[in-house]
KOLSE-228572 format. One record per residue (C-alpha): residue in one letter; chain; x, y, z. Coordinates in steps of 0.2 Angstrom, whole numbers. Layout:
// residues N
residuo	cadena	px	py	pz
A	A	X	Y	Z .
...
//
This chain:
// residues 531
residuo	cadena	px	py	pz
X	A	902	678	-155 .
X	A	914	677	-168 .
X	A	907	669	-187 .
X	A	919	658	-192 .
X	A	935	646	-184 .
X	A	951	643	-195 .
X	A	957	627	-183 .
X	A	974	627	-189 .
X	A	983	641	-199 .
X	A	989	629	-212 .
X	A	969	623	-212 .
X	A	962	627	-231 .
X	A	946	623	-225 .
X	A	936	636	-211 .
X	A	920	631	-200 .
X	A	907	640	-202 .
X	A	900	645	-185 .
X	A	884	649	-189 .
X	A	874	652	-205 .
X	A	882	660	-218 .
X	A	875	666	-235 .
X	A	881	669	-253 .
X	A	889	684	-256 .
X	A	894	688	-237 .
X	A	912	692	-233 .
X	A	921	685	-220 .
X	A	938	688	-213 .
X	A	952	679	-204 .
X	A	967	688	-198 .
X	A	970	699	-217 .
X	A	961	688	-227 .
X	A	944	691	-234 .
X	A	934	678	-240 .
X	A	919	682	-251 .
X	A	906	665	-248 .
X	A	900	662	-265 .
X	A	886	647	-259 .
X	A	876	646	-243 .
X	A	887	639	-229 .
X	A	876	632	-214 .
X	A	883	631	-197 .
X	A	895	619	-194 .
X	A	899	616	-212 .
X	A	916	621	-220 .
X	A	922	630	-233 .
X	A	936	633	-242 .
X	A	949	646	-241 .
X	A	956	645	-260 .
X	A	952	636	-275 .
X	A	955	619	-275 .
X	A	959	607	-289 .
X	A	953	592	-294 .
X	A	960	578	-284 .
X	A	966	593	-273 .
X	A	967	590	-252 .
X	A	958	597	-241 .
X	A	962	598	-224 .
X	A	959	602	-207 .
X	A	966	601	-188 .
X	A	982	604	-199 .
X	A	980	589	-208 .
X	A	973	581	-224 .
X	A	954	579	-221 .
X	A	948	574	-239 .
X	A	951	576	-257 .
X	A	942	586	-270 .
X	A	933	575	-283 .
X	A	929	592	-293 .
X	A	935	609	-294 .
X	A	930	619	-277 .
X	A	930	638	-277 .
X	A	937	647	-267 .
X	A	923	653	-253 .
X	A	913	637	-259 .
X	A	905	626	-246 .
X	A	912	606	-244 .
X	A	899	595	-248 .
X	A	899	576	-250 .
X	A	896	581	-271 .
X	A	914	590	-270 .
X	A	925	581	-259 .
X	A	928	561	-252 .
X	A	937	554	-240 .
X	A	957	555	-238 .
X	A	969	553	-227 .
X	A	989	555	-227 .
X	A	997	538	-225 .
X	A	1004	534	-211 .
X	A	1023	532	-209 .
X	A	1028	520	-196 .
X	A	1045	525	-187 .
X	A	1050	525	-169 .
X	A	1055	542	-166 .
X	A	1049	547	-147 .
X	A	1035	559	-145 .
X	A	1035	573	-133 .
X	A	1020	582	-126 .
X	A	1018	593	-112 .
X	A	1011	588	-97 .
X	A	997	600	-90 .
X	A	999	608	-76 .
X	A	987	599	-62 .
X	A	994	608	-46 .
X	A	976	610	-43 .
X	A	971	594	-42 .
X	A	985	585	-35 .
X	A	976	582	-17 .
X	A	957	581	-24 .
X	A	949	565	-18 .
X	A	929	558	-25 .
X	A	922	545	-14 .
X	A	922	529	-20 .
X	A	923	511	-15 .
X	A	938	503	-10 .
X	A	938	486	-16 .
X	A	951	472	-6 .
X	A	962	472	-21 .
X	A	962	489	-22 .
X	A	954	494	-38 .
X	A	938	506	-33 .
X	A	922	506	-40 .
X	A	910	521	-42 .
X	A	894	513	-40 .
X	A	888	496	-29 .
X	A	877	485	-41 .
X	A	871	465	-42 .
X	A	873	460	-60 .
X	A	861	449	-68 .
X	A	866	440	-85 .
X	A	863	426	-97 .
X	A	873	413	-105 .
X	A	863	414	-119 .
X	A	851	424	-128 .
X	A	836	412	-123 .
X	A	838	418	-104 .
X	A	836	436	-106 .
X	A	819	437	-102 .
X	A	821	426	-85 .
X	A	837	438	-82 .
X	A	824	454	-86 .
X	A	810	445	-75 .
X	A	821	443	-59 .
X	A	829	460	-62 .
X	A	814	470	-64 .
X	A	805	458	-49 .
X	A	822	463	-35 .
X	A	823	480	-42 .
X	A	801	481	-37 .
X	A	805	472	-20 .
X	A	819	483	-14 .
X	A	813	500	-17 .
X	A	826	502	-35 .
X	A	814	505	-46 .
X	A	806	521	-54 .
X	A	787	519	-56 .
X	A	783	535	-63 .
X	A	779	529	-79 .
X	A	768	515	-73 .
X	A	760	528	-62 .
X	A	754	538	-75 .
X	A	749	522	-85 .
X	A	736	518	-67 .
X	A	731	535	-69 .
X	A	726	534	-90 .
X	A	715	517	-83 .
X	A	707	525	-68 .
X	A	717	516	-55 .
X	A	731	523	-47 .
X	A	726	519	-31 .
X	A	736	506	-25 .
X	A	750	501	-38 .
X	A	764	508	-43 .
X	A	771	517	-26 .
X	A	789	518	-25 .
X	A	795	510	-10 .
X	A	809	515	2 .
X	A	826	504	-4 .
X	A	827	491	11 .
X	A	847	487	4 .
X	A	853	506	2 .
X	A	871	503	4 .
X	A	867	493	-13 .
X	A	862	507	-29 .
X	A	852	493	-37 .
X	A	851	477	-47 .
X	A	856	477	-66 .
X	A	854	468	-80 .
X	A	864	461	-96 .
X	A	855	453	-112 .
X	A	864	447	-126 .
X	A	864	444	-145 .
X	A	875	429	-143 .
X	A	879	411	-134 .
X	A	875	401	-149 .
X	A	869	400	-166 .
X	A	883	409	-171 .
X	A	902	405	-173 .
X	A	911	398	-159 .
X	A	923	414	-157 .
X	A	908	425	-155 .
X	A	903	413	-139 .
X	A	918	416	-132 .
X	A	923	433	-135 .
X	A	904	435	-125 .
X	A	911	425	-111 .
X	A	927	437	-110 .
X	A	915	452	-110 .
X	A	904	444	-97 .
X	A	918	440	-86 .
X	A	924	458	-85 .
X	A	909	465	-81 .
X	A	906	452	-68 .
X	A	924	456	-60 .
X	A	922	475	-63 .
X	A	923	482	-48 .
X	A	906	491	-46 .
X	A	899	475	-46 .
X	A	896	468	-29 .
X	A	890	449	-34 .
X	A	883	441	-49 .
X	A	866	428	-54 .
X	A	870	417	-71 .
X	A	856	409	-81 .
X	A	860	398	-94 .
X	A	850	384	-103 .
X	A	861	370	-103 .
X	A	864	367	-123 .
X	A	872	382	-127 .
X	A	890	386	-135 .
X	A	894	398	-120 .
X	A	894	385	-108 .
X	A	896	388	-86 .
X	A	913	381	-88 .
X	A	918	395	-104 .
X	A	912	409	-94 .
X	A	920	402	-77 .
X	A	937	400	-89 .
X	A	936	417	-93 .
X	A	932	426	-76 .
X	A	949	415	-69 .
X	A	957	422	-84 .
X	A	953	438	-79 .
X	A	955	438	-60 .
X	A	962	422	-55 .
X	A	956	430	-36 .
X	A	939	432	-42 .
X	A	928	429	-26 .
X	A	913	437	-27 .
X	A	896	429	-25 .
X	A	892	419	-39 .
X	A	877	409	-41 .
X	A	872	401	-56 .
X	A	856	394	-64 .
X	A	854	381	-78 .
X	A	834	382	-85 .
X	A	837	360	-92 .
X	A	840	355	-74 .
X	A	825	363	-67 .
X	A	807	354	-69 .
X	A	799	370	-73 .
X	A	802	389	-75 .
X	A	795	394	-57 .
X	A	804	384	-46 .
X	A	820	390	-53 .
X	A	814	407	-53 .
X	A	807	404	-35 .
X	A	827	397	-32 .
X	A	838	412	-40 .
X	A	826	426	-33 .
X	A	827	419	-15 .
X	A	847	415	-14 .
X	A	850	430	-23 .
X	A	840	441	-11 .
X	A	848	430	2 .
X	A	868	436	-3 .
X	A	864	453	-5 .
X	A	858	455	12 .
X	A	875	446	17 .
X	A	886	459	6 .
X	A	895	470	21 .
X	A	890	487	21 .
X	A	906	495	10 .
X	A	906	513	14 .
X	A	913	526	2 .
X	A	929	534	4 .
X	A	939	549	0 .
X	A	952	543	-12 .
X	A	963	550	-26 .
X	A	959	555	-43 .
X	A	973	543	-49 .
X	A	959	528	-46 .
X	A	947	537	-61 .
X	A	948	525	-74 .
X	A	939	536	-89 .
X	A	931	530	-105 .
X	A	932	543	-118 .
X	A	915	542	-132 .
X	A	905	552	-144 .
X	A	891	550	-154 .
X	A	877	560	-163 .
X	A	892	570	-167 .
X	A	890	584	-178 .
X	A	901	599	-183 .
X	A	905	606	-168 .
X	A	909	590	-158 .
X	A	929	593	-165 .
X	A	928	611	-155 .
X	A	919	611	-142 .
X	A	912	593	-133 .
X	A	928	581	-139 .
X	A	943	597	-135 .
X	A	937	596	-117 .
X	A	934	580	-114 .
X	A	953	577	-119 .
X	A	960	591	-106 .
X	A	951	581	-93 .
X	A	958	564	-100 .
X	A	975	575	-100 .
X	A	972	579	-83 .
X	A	968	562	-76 .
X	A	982	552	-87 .
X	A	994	564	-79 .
X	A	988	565	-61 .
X	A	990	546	-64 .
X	A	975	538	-69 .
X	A	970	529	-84 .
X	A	959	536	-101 .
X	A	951	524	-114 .
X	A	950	528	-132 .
X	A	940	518	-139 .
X	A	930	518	-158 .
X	A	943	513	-172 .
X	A	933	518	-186 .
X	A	933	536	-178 .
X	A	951	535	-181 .
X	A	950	531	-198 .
X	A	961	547	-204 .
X	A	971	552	-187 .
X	A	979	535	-189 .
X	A	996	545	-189 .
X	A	993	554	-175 .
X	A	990	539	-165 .
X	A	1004	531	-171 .
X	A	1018	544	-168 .
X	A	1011	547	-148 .
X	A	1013	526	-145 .
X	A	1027	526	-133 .
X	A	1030	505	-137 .
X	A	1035	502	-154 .
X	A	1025	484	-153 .
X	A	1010	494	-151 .
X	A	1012	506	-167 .
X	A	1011	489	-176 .
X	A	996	482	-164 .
X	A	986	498	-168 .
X	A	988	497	-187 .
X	A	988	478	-187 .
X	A	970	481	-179 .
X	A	963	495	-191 .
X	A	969	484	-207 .
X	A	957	467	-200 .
X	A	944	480	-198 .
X	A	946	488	-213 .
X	A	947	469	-220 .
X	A	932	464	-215 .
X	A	921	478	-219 .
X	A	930	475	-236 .
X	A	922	458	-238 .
X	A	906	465	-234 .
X	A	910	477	-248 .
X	A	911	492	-236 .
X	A	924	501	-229 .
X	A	926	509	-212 .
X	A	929	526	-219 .
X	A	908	524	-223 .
X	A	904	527	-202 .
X	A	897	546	-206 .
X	A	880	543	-205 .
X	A	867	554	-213 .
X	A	864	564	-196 .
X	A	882	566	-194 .
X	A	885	573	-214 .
X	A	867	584	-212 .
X	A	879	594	-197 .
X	A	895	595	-205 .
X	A	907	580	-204 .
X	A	905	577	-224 .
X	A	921	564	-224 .
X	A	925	550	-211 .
X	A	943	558	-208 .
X	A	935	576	-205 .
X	A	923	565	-192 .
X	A	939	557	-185 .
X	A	952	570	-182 .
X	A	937	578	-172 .
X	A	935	563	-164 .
X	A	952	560	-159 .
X	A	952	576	-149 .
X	A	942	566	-134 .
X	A	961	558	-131 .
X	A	970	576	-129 .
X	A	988	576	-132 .
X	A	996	563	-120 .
X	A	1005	547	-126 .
X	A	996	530	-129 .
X	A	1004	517	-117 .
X	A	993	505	-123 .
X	A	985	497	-137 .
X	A	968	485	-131 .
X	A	958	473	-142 .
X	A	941	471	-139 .
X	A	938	464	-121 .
X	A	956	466	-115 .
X	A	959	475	-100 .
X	A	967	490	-102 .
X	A	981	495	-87 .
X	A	976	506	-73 .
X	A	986	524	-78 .
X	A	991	532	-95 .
X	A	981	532	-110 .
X	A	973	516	-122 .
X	A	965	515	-136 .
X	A	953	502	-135 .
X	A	947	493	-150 .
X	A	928	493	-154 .
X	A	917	500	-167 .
X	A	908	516	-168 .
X	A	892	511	-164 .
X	A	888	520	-148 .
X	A	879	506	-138 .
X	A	894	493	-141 .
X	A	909	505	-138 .
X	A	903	509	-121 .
X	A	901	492	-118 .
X	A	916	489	-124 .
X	A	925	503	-114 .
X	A	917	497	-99 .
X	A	924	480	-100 .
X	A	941	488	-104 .
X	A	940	492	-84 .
X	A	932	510	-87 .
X	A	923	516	-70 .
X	A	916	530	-77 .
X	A	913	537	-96 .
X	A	911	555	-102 .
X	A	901	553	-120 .
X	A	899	569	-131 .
X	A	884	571	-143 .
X	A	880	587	-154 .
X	A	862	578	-160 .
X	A	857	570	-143 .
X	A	859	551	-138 .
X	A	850	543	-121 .
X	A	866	530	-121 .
X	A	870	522	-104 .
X	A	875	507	-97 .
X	A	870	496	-83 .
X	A	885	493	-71 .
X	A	896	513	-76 .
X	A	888	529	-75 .
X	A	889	539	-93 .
X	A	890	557	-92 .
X	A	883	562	-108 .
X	A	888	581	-114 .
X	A	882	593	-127 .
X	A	894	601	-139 .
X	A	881	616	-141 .
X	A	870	625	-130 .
X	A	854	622	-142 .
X	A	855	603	-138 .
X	A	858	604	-121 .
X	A	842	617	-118 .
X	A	830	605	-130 .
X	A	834	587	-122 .
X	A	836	595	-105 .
X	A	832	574	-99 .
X	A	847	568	-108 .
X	A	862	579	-106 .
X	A	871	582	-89 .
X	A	886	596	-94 .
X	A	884	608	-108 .
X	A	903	612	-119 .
X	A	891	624	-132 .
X	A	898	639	-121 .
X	A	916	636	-131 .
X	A	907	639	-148 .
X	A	903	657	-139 .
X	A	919	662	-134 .
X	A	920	654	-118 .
X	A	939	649	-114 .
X	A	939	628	-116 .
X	A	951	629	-102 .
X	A	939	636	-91 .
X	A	923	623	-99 .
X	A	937	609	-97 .
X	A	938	613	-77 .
X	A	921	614	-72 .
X	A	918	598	-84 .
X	A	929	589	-72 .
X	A	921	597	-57 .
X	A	904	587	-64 .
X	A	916	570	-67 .
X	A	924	571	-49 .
X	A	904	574	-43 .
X	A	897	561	-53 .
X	A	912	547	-49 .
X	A	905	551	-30 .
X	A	888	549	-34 .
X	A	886	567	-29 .
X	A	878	569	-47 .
X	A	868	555	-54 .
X	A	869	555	-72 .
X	A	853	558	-84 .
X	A	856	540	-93 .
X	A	854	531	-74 .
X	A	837	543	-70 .
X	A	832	537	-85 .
X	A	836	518	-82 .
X	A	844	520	-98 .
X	A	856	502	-96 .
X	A	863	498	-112 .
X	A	873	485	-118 .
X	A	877	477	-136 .
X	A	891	465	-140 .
X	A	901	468	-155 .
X	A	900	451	-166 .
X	A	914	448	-176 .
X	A	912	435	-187 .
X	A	895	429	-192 .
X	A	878	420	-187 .
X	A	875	402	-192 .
//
């Protein structure tokens, strides 16, 4: 295993791939480079001295600027360098990239489900969800109660709960699934639905109704409580706004028209149960890749996300744009720093100036909160080596490849079924998923260095290591491991047998560790404030 990696030759900074100590000499190419600090693994140093004010950069551009002198063969830190990026120069020259060649997988199929209008699902679920954040615990109640019923749940935990108490005897048996052409019941709560600006209500609503209307969701059971801001007739607006042919089952419960709580419960658990034994038994089918609609994410990110985890993932994303389907970007704060680089690959000039239209209201707002969006490092993330947020985000940017954005989304808006989006949401893991999910994504490949149990309820998210050591110590949560690329291990030959898991796990050939887990989150992003 080689010790260091120069990304670009025109890079002044060089990763270290594994520990390094004062007074070792390194070489790249002819150049020799004597360390003179300790330079842990996947932390960078420099490649010559470096002025005050100097750039840094990396991935051949600027990453960072130097607040005081840097030596050369001196580690970055966050006491030497801050965050700096090269402005961005709008112009409407065409970009050109070269398509992969995806010879192999022009006639590969995954088995999905072929839905009437003819987007396909990769899972079969009945979604339950609240108006409002006082239902969440009825939509929980009748979740969990269906999911026990039908043979969904896992009981594992509670088994070894019966065993701590001296009874095990009779509860906590898992049951054989009685509706096994459905995969199970899941559940939304939410943050929002009143109490808070009206926009937030109805940005919920939009969310709500593209999960409702995505299309591994076979039928839906509402609960509201009758004086919130998301009202029935906001979230119905927005599911005919979003599918004006929506017609799924639908049934809807509103707690201030019902004398008591158990009688309603009683109502919604019996009429659900009722429509999911009417849903026809779909089977799946062999159809082409061109129907993979992916969600592209990190988090827990550390130094070697930008090599090794985000690198592949965007040759898969590559692959699939170019055999036809579609690939979400999502996280604008991750992007805080490759902004060029988004801009130059828009094909539509109109979405150049949607993209940076969106970046400045973000960069607006956290201004007003007397933040900015180049503070999304985290301490985790800094500890492992992404020291500025534009070091974070031109490895973050990897995880869209190299093919042209067709499309810019905002929050909640559908993104198109082929070519690649950048989908508007923060970098919090739990609401970027969401938010990618509700952009239309059936399936979501998420890259961690540090390890995150993310999922969701209604997508499966494949969750894969950018080192081996992560991927061997949280075993429960990772399902593909990228650390072989830090060894030596051609990312080509990573990036195919990454897909390979992605074509298995769209087919529910490969369940994913977040679903064993029952790991089904989801967080709205709230863009204005609580009242």
């Amino acid at each position: 295993m080689q010790k260091i990696l120069k990304i670009d030759e025109s890079d002044n900074l060089i990763v270290a791939l594994k520990n390094l100590n004062k007074g070792e000499t390194v070489c790249w190419g002819t150049e020799n480079i004597t360390l003179v600090t300790d330079v842990k693994a996947k932390h960078k140093f420099s490649t010559e001295d470096i002025a005050t004010d100097g750039i840094v950069s990396m991935y051949g551009t600027p990453v960072g600027k130097a607040t005081k002198p840097i030596a050369k063969g001196e580690a970055v830190t966050v006491n030497n360098i801050k965050h700096y990026a090269a402005p961005v120069l709008l112009n409407n020259e065409p970009y050109h990239w070269q398509e992969p060649d995806i010879s192999a997988y022009a006639t590969r199929t995954f088995k999905g489900y072929m839905r009437d209008d003819g987007r396909v699902g990769t899972a079969n679920y009945w979604l339950v969800l609240p108006l409002v954040f006082c239902e969440n615990r009825n939509v929980t109640k009748l979740t969990d109660a269906l999911n026990d019923a039908l043979g969904y749940s896992d009981h594992s935990l509670t088994r070894f709960a019966m065993d701590l108490a001296g009874d095990s005897a009779s509860k906590g048996k898992d049951k054989e699934k009685l509706l096994p052409h459905i995969e199970g019941v899941r559940c939304i709560t939410v943050n929002s639905g009143c109490g808070g600006a009206t926009t937030d209500s109805m940005t919920m609503c939009d969310v709500l109704a593209a999960y409702a209307d995505h299309p591994n969701v076979i039928g839906i059971t509402v609960f509201s409580l009758g004086c919130e801001k998301a009202r029935v007739i906001d979230f119905q607006h927005a599911l005919n706004k979003r599918n004006p042919n929506f017609d799924k089952p639908a049934l809807y419960f509103k707690q201030q028209e019902w004398e008591n709580e158990e009688q309603m419960m009683q109502s919604a658990l019996r009429e659900t149960f009722s429509q999911m034994k009417a849903v026809g038994r779909t089977p799946r089918v062999d159809v082409p890749l061109s129907f993979l609609k992916l969600g592209v994410k990190c988090g827990a990110s550390d130094g070697f996300s930008g090599i090794s985890g985000n690198p592949a993932m965007g040759l898969v994303s590559d692959w699939v744009v170019t055999l036809g389907g579609a690939s979400g970007l999502a996280e604008f704060p991750e992007l805080c720093g490759a902004e060029g680089d988004m801009v130059k690959r828009c094909r539509n000039p109109a979405d150049k100036k949607k993209f940076l239209e969106l970046m400045n209201n973000y960069e607006k707002t956290a201004n007003f909160f007397d933040t900015s969006i180049a503070d999304n490092p985290s301490p985790g993330n800094i500890a492992d080596g992404l020291i500025t947020d534009a070091i974070k985000s031109t490895g973050a940017a990897k995880k869209g490849g190299r093919a042209p954005i067709s499309a810019v989304c905002d929050y909640a808006e559908p993104m198109p079924d082929a070519g690649l989006s950048l989908v508007c949401t923060p970098g919090n893991d739990v609401v970027a998923v969401t938010g990618l999910v509700a952009a239309g994504c059936n399936i979501v490949i998420f890259s961690t260095g540090l390890g995150t149990p993310t999922g969701n309820p209604i997508v499966p998210v494949l969750k894969i290591s950018t080192n081996t050591e992560i991927a061997e110590r949280l075993k429960d949560i990772i399902d593909f491991d990228c650390g072989s690329v830090i060894e030596g291990t051609p990312l080509h030959d990573v990036s195919q047998a990454l897909f390979e898991r992605v074509i298995e796990t769209a087919s529910r050939d490969y369940i994913v560790k977040s679903d064993r887990l029952e790991q089904y989150d989801f967080l709205l992003w709230k863009r204005s404030l609580d009242l």
